[in-house]
C-alpha positions in Angstrom: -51.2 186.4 146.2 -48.1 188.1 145.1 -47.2 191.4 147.0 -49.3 191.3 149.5 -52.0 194.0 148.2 -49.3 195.8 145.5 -51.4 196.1 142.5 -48.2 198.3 140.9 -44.7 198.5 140.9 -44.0 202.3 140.8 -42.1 204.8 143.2 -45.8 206.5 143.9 -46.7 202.4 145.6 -43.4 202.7 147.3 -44.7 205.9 149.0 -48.0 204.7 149.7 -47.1 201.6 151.4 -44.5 203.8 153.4 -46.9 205.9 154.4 -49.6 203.1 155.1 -51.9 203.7 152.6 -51.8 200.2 150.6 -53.5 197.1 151.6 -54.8 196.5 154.9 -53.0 192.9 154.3 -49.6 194.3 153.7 -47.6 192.4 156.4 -44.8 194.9 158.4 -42.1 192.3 156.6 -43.1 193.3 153.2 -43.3 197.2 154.2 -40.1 196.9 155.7 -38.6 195.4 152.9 -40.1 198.3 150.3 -38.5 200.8 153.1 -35.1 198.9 152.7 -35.5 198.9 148.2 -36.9 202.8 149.1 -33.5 203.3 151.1 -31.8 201.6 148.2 -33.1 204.1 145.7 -36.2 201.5 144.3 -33.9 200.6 141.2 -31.9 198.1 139.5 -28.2 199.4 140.1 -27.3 197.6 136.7 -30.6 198.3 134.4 -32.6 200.7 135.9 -35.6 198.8 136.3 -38.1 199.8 138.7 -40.4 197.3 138.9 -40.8 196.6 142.6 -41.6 192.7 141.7 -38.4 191.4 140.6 -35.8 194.2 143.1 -33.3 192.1 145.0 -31.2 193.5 148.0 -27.8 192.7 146.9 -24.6 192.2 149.6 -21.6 194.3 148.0 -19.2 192.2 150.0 -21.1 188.7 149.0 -21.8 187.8 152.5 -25.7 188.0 151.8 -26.6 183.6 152.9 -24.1 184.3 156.0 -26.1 187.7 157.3 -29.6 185.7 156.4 -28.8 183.1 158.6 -27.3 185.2 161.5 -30.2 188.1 161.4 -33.2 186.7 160.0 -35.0 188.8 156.6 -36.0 191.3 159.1 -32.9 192.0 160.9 -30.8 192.1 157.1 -33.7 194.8 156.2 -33.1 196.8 159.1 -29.1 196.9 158.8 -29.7 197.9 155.3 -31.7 201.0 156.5 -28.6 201.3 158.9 -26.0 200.8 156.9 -27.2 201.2 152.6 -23.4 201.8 151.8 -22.8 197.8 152.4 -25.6 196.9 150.1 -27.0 197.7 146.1 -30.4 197.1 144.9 -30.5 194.8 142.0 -33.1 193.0 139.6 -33.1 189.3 140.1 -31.7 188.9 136.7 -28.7 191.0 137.3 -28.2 189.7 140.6 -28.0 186.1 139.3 -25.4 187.3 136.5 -23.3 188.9 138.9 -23.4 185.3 140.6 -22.1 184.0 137.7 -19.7 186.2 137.0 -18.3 186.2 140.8 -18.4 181.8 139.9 -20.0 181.7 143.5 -22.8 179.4 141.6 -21.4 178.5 138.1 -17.4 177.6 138.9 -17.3 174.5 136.8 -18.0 176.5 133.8 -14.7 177.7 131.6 -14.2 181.9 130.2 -15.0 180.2 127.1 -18.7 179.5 128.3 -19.3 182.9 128.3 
């Protein structure tokens, strides 16, 4: 079951969950990943979308698969509640343009692809 208990996507669940008043089932990954989006300001840098679902924690310095594998999902959500100035919260659709346009993931494809 997707989100562990969430039932909806606003700031008012965010607070809830923080406060440990959402589903019994909510594992203490998942509520430390809304208290890292929370940190993050629970929206879409890009588009402003709120919807807890599909918010990504985005590395500024695109070193996000290289802190993964060094600190684990629970270790990157604590540094971002250490550190928020190193990271952006974006939707997964904006995350995976800005992919695209850094090339990380697309480099075969020419300006003209675009």
């Amino acid at each position: 079951r997707y989100g562990h208990g969430l039932r909806d996507t606003t700031r008012s669940t965010a607070s809830k969950l923080l406060k440990g008043t959402i589903h019994e089932r909510a594992t203490d990954s998942t509520k430390l990943h809304i208290a890292a989006l929370a940190t993050l300001g629970l929206k879409c840098s890009k588009c402003g979308t709120t919807d807890i679902r599909v918010l990504q924690i985005d590395h500024l310095h695109n070193n996000g698969s290289k802190e993964y594998k060094k600190l684990g999902q629970a270790g990157v959500y604590s540094r971002v509640l250490k550190n928020p100035e190193d990271y952006q919260c974006l939707c997964a659709n904006c995350n995976w343009i800005k992919r695209a346009e850094d090339r990380k993931h697309y480099s075969w494809l020419s300006d003209s692809d675009f």
